[in-house]
FIKOLZA-1660 file (N, C-alpha, C; in steps of 0.1 Angstrom, whole numbers, plus 5000, padded with zeros to 4 digits):
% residues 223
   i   px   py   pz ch aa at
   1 7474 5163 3328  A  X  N
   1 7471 5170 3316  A  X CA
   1 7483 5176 3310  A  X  C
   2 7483 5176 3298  A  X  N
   2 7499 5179 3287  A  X CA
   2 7494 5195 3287  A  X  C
   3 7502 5201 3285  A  X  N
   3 7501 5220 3284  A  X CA
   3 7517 5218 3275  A  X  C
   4 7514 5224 3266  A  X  N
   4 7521 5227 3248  A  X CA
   4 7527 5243 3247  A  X  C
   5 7543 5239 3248  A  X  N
   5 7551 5252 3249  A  X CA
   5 7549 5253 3230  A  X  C
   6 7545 5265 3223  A  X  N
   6 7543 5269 3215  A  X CA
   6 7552 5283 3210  A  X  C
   7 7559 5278 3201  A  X  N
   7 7568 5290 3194  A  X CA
   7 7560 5297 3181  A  X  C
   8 7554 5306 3181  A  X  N
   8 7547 5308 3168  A  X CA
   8 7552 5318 3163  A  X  C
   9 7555 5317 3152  A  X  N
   9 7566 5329 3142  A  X CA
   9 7562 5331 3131  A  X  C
  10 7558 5343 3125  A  X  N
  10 7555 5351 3112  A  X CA
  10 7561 5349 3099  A  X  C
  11 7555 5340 3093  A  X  N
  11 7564 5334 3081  A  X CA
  11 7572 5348 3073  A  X  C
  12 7581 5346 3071  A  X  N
  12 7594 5358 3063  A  X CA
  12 7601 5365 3074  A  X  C
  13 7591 5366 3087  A  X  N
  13 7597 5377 3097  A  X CA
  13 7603 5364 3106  A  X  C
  14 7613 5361 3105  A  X  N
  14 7623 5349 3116  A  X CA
  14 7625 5358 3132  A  X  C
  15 7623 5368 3129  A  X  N
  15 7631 5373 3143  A  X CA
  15 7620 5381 3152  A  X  C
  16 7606 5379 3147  A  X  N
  16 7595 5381 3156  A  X CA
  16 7587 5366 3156  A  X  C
  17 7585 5368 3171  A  X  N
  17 7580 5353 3173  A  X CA
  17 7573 5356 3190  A  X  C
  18 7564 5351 3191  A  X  N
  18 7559 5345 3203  A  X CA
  18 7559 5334 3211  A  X  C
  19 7562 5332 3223  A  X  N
  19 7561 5320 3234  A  X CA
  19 7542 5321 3236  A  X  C
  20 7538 5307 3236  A  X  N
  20 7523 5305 3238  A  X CA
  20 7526 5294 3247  A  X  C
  21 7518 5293 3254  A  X  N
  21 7515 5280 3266  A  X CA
  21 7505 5277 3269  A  X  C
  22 7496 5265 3266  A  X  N
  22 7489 5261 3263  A  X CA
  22 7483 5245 3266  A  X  C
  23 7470 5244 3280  A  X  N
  23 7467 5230 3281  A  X CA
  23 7460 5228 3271  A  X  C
  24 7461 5208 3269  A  X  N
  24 7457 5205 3259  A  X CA
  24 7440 5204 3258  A  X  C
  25 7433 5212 3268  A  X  N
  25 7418 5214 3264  A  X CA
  25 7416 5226 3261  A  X  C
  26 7428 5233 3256  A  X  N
  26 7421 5242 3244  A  X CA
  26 7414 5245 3235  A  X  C
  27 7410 5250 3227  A  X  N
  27 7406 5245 3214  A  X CA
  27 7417 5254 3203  A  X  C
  28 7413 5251 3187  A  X  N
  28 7420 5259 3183  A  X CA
  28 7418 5272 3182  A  X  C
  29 7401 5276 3181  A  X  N
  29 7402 5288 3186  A  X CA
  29 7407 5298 3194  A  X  C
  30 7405 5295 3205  A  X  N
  30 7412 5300 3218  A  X CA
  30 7426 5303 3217  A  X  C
  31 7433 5291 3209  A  X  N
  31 7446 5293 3201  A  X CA
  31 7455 5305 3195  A  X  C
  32 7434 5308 3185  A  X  N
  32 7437 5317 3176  A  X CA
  32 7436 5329 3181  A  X  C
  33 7427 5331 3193  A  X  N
  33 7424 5344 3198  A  X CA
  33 7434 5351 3203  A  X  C
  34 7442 5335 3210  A  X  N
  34 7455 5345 3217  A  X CA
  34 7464 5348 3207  A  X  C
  35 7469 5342 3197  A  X  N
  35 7477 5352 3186  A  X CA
  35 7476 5359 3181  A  X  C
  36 7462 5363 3179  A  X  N
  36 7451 5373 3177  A  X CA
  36 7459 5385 3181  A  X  C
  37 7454 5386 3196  A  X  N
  37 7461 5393 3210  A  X CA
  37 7475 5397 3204  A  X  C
  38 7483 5384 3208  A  X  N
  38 7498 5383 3209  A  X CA
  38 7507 5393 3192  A  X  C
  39 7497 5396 3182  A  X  N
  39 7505 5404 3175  A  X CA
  39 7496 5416 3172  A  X  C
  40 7490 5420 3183  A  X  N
  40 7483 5434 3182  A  X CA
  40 7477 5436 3174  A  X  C
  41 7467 5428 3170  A  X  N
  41 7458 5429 3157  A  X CA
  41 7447 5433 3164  A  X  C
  42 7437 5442 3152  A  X  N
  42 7425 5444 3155  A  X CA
  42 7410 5439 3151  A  X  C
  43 7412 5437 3143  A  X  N
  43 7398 5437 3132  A  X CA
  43 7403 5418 3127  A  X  C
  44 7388 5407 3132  A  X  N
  44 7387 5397 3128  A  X CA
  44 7386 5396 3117  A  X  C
  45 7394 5381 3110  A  X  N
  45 7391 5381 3098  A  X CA
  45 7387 5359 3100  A  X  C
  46 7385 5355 3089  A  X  N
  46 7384 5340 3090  A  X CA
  46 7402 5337 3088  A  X  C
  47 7399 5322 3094  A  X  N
  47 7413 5315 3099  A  X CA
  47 7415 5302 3096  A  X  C
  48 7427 5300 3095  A  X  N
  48 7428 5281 3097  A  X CA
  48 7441 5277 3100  A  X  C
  49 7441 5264 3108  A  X  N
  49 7454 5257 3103  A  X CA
  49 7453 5245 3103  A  X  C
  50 7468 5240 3098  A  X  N
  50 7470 5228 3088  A  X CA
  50 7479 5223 3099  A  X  C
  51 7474 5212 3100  A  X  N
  51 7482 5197 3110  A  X CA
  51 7494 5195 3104  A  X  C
  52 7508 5202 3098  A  X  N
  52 7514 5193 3086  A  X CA
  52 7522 5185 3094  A  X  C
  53 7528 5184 3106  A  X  N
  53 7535 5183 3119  A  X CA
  53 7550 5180 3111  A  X  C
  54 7553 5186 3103  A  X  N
  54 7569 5189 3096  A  X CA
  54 7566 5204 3090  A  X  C
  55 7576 5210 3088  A  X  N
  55 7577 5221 3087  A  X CA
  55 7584 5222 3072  A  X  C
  56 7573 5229 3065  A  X  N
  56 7576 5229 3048  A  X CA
  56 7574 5243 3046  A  X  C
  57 7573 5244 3028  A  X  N
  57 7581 5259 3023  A  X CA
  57 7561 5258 3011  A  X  C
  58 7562 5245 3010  A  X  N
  58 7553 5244 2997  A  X CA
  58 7537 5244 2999  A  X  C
  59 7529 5254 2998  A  X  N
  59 7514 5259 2999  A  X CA
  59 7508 5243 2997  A  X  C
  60 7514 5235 2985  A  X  N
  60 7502 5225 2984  A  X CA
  60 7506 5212 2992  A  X  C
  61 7514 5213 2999  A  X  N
  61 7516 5204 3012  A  X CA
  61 7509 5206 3022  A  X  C
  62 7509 5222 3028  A  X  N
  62 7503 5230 3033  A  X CA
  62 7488 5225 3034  A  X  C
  63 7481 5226 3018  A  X  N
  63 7466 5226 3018  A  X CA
  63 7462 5211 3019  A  X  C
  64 7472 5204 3017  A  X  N
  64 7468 5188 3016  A  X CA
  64 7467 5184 3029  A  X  C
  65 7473 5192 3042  A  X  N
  65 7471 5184 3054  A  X CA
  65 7457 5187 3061  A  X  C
  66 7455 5180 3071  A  X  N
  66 7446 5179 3078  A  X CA
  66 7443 5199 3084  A  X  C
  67 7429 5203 3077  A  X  N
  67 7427 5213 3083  A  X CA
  67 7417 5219 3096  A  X  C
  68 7418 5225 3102  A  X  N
  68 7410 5234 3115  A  X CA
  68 7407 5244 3112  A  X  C
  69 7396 5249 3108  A  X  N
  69 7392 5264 3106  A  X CA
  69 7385 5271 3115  A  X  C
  70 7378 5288 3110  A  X  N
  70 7366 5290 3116  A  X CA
  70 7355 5284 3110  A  X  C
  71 7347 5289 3124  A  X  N
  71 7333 5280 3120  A  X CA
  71 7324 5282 3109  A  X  C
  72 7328 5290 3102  A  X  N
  72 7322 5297 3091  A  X CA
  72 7328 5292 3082  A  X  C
  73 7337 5288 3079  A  X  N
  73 7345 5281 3069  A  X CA
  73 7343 5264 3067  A  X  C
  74 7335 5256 3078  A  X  N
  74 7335 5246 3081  A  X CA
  74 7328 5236 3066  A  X  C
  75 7323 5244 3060  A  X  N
  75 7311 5235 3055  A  X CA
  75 7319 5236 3032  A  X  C
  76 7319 5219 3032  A  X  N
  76 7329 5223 3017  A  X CA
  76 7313 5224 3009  A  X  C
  77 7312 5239 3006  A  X  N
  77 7300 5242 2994  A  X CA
  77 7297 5233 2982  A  X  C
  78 7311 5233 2977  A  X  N
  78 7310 5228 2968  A  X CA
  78 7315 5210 2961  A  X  C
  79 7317 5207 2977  A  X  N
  79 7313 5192 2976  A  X CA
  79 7325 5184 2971  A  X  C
  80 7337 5193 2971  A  X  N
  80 7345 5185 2971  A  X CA
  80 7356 5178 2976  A  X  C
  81 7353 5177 2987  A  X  N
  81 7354 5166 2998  A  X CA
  81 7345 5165 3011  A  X  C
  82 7352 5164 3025  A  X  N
  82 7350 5162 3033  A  X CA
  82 7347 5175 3041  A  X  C
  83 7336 5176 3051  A  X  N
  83 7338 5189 3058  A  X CA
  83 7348 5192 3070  A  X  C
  84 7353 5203 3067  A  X  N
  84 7365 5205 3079  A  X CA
  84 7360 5205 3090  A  X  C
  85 7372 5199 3101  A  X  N
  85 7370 5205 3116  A  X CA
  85 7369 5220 3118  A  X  C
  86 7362 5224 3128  A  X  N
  86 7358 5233 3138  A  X CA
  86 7365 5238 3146  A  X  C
  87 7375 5249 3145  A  X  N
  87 7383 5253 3156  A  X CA
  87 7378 5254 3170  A  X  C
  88 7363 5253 3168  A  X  N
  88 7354 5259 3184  A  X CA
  88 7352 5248 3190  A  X  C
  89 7354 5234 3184  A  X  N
  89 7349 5227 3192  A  X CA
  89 7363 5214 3184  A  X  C
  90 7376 5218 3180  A  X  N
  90 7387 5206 3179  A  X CA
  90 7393 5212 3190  A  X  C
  91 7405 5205 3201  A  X  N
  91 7409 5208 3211  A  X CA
  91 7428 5203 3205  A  X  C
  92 7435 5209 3212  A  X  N
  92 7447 5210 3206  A  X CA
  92 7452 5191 3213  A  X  C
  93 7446 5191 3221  A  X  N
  93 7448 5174 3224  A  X CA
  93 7442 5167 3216  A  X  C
  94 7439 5171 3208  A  X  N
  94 7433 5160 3198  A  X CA
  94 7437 5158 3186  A  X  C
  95 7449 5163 3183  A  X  N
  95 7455 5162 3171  A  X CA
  95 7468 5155 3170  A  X  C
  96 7474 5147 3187  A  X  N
  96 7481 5141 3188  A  X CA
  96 7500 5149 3180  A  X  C
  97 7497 5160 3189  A  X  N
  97 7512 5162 3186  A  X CA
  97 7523 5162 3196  A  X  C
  98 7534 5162 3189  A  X  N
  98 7550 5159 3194  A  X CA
  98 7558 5171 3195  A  X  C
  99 7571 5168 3208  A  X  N
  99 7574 5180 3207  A  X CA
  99 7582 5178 3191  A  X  C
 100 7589 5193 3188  A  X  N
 100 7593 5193 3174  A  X CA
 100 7583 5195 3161  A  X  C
 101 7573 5186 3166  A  X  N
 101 7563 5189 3156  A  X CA
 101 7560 5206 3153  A  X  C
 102 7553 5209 3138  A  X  N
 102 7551 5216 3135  A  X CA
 102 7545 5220 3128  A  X  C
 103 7532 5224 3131  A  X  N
 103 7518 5232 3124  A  X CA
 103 7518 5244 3117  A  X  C
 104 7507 5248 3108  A  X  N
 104 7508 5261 3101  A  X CA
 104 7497 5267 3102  A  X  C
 105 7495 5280 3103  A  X  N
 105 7481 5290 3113  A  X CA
 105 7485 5300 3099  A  X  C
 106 7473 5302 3091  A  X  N
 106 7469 5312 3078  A  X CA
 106 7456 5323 3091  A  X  C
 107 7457 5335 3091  A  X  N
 107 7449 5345 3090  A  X CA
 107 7449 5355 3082  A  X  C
 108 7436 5356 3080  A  X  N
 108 7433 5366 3076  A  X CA
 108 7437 5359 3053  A  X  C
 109 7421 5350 3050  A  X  N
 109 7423 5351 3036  A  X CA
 109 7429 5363 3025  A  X  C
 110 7425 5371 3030  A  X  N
 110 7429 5381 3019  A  X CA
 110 7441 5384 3022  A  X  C
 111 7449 5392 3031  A  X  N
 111 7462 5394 3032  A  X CA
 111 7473 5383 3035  A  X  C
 112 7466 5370 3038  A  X  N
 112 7474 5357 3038  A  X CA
 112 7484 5357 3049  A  X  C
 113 7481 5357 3064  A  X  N
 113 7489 5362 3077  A  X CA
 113 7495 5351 3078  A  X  C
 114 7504 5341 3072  A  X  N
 114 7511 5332 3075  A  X CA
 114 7521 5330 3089  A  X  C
 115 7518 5316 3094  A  X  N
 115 7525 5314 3104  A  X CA
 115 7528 5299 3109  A  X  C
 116 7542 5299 3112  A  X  N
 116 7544 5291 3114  A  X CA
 116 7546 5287 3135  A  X  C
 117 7541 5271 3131  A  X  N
 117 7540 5269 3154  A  X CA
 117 7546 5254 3155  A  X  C
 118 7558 5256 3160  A  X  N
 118 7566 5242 3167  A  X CA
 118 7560 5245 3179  A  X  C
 119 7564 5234 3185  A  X  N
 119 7561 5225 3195  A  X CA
 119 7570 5222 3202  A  X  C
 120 7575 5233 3211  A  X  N
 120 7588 5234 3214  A  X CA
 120 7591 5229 3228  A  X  C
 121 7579 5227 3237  A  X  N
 121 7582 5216 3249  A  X CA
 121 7567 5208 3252  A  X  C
 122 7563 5197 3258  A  X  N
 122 7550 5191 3266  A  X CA
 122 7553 5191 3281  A  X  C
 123 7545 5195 3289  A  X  N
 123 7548 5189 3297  A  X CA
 123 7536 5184 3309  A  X  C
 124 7537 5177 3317  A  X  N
 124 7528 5172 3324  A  X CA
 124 7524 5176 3337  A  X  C
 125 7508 5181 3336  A  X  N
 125 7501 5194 3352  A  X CA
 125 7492 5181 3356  A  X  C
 126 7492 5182 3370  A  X  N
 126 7482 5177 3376  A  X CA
 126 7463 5181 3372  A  X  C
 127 7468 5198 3373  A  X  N
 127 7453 5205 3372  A  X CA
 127 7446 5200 3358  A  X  C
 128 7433 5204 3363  A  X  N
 128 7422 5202 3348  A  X CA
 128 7418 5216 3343  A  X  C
 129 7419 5228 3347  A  X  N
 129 7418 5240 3343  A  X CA
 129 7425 5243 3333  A  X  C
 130 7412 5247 3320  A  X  N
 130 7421 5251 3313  A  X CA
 130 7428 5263 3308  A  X  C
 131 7438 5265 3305  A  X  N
 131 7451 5280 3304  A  X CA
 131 7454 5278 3291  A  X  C
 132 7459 5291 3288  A  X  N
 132 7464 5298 3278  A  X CA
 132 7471 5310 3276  A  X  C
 133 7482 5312 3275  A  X  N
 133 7488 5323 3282  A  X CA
 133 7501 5329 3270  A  X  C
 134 7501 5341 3272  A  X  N
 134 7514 5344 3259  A  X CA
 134 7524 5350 3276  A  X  C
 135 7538 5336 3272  A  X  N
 135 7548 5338 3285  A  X CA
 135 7561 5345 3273  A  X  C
 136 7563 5346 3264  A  X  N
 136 7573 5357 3255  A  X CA
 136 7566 5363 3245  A  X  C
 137 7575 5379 3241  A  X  N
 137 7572 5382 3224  A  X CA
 137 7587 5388 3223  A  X  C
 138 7596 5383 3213  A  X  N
 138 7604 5389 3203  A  X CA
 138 7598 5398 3191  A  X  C
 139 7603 5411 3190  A  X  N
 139 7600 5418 3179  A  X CA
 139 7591 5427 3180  A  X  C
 140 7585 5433 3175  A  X  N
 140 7577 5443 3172  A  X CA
 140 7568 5437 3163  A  X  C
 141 7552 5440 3172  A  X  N
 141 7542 5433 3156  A  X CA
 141 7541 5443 3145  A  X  C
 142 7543 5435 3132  A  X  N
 142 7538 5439 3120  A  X CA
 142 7527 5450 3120  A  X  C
 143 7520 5459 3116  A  X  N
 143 7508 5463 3114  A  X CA
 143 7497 5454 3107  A  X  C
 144 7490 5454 3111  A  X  N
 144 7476 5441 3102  A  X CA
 144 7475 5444 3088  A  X  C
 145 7477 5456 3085  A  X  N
 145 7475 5464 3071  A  X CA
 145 7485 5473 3069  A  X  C
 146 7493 5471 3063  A  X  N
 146 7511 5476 3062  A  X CA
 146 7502 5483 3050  A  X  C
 147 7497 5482 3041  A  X  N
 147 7495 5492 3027  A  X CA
 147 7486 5505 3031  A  X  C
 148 7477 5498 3043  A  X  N
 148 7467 5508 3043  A  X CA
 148 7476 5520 3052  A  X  C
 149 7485 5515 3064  A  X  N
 149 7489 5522 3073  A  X CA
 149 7504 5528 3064  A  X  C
 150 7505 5524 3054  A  X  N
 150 7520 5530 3047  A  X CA
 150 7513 5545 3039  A  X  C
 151 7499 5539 3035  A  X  N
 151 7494 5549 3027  A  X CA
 151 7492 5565 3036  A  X  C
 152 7486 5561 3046  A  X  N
 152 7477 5571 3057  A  X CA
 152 7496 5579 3066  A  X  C
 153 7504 5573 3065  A  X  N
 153 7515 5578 3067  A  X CA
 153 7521 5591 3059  A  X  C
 154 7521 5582 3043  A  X  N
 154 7524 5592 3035  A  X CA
 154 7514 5608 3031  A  X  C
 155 7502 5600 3034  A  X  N
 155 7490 5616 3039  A  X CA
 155 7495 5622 3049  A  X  C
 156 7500 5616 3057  A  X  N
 156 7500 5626 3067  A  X CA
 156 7514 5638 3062  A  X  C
 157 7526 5626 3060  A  X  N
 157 7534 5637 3050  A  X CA
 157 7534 5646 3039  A  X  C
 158 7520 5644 3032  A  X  N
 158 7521 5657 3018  A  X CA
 158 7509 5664 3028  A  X  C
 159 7502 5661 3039  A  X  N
 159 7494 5670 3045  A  X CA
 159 7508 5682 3056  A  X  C
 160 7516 5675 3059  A  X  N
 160 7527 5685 3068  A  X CA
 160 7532 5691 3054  A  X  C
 161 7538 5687 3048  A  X  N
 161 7545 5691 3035  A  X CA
 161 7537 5704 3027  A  X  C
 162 7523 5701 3025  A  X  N
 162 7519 5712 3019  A  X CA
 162 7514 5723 3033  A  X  C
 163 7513 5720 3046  A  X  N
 163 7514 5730 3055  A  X CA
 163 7524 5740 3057  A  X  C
 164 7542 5731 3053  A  X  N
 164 7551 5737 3055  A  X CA
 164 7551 5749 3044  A  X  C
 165 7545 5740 3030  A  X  N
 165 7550 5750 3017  A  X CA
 165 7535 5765 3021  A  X  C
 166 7528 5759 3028  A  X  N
 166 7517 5772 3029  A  X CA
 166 7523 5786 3040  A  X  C
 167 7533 5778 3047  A  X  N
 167 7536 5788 3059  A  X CA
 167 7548 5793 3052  A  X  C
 168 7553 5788 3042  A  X  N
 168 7567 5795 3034  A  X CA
 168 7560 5806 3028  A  X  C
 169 7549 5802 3023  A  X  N
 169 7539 5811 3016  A  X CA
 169 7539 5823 3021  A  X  C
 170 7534 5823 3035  A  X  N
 170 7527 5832 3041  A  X CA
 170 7534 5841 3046  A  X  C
 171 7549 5832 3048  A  X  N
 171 7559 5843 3055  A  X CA
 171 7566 5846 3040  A  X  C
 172 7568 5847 3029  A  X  N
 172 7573 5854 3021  A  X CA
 172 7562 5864 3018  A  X  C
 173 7550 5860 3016  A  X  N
 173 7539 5868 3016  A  X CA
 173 7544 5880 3027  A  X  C
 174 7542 5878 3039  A  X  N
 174 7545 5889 3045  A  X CA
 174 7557 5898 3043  A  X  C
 175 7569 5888 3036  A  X  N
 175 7582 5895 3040  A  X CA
 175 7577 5908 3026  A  X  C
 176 7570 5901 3019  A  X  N
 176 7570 5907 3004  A  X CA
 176 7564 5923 3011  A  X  C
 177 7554 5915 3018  A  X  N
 177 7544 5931 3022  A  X CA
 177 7557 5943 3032  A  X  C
 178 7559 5936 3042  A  X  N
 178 7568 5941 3049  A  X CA
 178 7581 5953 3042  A  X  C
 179 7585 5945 3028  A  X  N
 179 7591 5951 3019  A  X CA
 179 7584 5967 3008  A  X  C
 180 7574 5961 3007  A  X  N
 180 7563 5971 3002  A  X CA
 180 7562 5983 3009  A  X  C
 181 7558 5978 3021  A  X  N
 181 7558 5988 3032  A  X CA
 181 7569 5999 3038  A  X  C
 182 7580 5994 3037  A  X  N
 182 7595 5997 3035  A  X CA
 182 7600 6002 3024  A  X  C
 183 7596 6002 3014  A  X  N
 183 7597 6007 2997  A  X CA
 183 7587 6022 3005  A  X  C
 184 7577 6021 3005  A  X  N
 184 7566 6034 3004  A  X CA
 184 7566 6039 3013  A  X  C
 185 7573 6037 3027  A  X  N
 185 7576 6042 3038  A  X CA
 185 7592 6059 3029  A  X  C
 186 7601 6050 3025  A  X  N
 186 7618 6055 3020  A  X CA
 186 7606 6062 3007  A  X  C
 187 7595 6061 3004  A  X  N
 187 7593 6068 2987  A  X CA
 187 7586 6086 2997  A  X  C
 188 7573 6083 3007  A  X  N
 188 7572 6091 3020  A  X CA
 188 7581 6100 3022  A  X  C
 189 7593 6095 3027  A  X  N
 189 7604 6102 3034  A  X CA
 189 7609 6111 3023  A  X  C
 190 7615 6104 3012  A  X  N
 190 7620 6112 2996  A  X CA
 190 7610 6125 2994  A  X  C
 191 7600 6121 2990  A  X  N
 191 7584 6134 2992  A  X CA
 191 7589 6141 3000  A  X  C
 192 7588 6142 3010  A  X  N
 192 7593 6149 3025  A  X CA
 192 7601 6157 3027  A  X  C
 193 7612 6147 3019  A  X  N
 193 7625 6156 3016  A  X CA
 193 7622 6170 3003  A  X  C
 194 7618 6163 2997  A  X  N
 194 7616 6174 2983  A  X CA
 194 7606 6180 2985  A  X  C
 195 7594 6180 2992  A  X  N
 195 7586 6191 2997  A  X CA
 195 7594 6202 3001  A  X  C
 196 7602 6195 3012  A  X  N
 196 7608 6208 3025  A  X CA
 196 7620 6210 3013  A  X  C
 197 7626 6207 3005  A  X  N
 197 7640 6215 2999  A  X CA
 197 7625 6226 2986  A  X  C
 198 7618 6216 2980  A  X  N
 198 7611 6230 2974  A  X CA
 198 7601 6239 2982  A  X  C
 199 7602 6235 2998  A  X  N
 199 7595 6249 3003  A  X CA
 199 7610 6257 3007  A  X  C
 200 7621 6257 3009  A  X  N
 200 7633 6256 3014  A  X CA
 200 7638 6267 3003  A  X  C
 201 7636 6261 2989  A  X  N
 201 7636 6269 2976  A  X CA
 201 7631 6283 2973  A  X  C
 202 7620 6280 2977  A  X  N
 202 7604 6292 2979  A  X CA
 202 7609 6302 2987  A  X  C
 203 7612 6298 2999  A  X  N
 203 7618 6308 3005  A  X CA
 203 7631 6314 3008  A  X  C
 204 7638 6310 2999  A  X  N
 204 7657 6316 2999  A  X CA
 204 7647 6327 2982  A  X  C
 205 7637 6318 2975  A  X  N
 205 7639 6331 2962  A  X CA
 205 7629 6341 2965  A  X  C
 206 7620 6341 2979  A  X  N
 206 7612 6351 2983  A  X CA
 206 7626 6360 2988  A  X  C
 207 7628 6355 2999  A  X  N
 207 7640 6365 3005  A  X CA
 207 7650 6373 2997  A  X  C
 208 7650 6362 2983  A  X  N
 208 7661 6374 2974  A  X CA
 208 7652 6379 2966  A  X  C
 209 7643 6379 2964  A  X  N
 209 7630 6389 2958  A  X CA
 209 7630 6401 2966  A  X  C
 210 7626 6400 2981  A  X  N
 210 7628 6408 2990  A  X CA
 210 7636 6420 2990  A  X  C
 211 7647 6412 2991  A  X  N
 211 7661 6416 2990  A  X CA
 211 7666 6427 2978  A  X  C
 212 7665 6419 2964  A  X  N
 212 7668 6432 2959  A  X CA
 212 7653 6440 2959  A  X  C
 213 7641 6440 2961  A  X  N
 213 7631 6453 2959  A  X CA
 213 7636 6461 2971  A  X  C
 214 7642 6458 2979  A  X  N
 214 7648 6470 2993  A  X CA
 214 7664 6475 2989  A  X  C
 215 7671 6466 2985  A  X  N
 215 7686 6471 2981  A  X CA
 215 7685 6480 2964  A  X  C
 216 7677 6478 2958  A  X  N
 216 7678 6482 2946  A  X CA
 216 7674 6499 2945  A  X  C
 217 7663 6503 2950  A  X  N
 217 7658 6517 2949  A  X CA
 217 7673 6521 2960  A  X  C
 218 7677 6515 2971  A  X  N
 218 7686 6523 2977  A  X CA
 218 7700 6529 2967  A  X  C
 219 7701 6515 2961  A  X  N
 219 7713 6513 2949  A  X CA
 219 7711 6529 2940  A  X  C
 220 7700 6529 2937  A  X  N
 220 7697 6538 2929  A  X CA
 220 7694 6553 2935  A  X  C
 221 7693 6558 2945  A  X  N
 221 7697 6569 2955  A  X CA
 221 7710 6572 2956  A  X  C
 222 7717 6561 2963  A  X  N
 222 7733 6563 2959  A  X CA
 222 7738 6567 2950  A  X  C
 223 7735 6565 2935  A  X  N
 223 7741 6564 2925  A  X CA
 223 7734 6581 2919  A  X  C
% end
């Protein structure tokens, strides 16, 4: 039984890529699950790929080759051609590929997960069990939704950001009070002072009230 050394690499991203290994009673599903897996994705979406077994740049080369979808995709509504194979039930031995060859894996229609899969070794196992295994990954996976997770980032930064500007808030707020309190503390003390110099006053002009009503009648005895 043939088992298919599989390089699959993220179209634009050259330098993230996965090793897949793979006997040829796989299906393409099974295919799909493990790349699924292999770039930390979460949330299913419909799938396909294209037999082009050369490796091109051009979508309508792409759409013209022989396609494998999900099973939900299988059926042409609108009748304009033939109905596609079944990823659940085409087997990767049945598409007759070579090493060098090289296929194209679309997930996910709406965000358009382009990818490209050479066929980078065959080789021949006694066993009939079938495997599927991710034996490398280069790179770091993509996020599945770079817009949604770029957005929910930038929330999080005008959520810190307006935290920061609230705690600048709150500590000028205080400094301001702190200040206030320091102002009417020094206005307290001032009062304090001028109480005690005008009771201070009160009693130097009692004592010289005092003073001359006792020295004056004497003054005037003397004299």
């Amino acid at each position: 039984m043939k088992t298919y050394c599989l390089k699959v690499t993220i179209m634009g991203l050259r330098y993230v890529y996965r090793i897949i290994e793979a006997t040829e009673n796989c299906t393409f599903k099974d295919l799909h699950l493990k790349i699924f897996t292999a770039y930390d994705r979460f949330e299913e979406h419909l799938y396909s790929f294209f037999i082009t077994k050369k490796d091109t740049q051009s979508l309508k080369k792409i759409y013209d080759s022989p396609e494998i979808t999900h099973p939900m995709g299988t059926k042409d509504i609108f009748d304009f051609g033939d109905d596609i194979d079944s990823a659940v039930e085409k087997r990767l031995g049945g598409v007759d590929l070579k090493v060098k060859d090289v296929f194209h894996y679309l997930f996910d229609f709406g965000d358009s997960w382009w990818h490209k899969i050479v066929v980078e070794a065959i080789t021949e196992t006694t066993g009939k069990r079938k495997s599927i295994k991710i034996v490398k990954s280069v790179g770091k996976s993509p996020p599945q939704y770079p817009d949604l997770e770029d957005e929910e980032y930038e929330d999080e930064e005008d959520e810190e950001d307006e935290e920061d500007e609230e705690d600048e808030e709150d500590e000028e707020d205080e400094e301001d009070e702190e200040d206030e309190e320091d102002e009417k503390d020094e206005e307290d003390e001032e009062d304090e002072e001028d109480e005690k110099d005008e009771e201070d006053d009160t009693e130097r002009i009692m004592i010289n009230l005092m003073t001359k009503r006792i020295l004056c009648p004497l003054q005037r005895a003397v004299l």
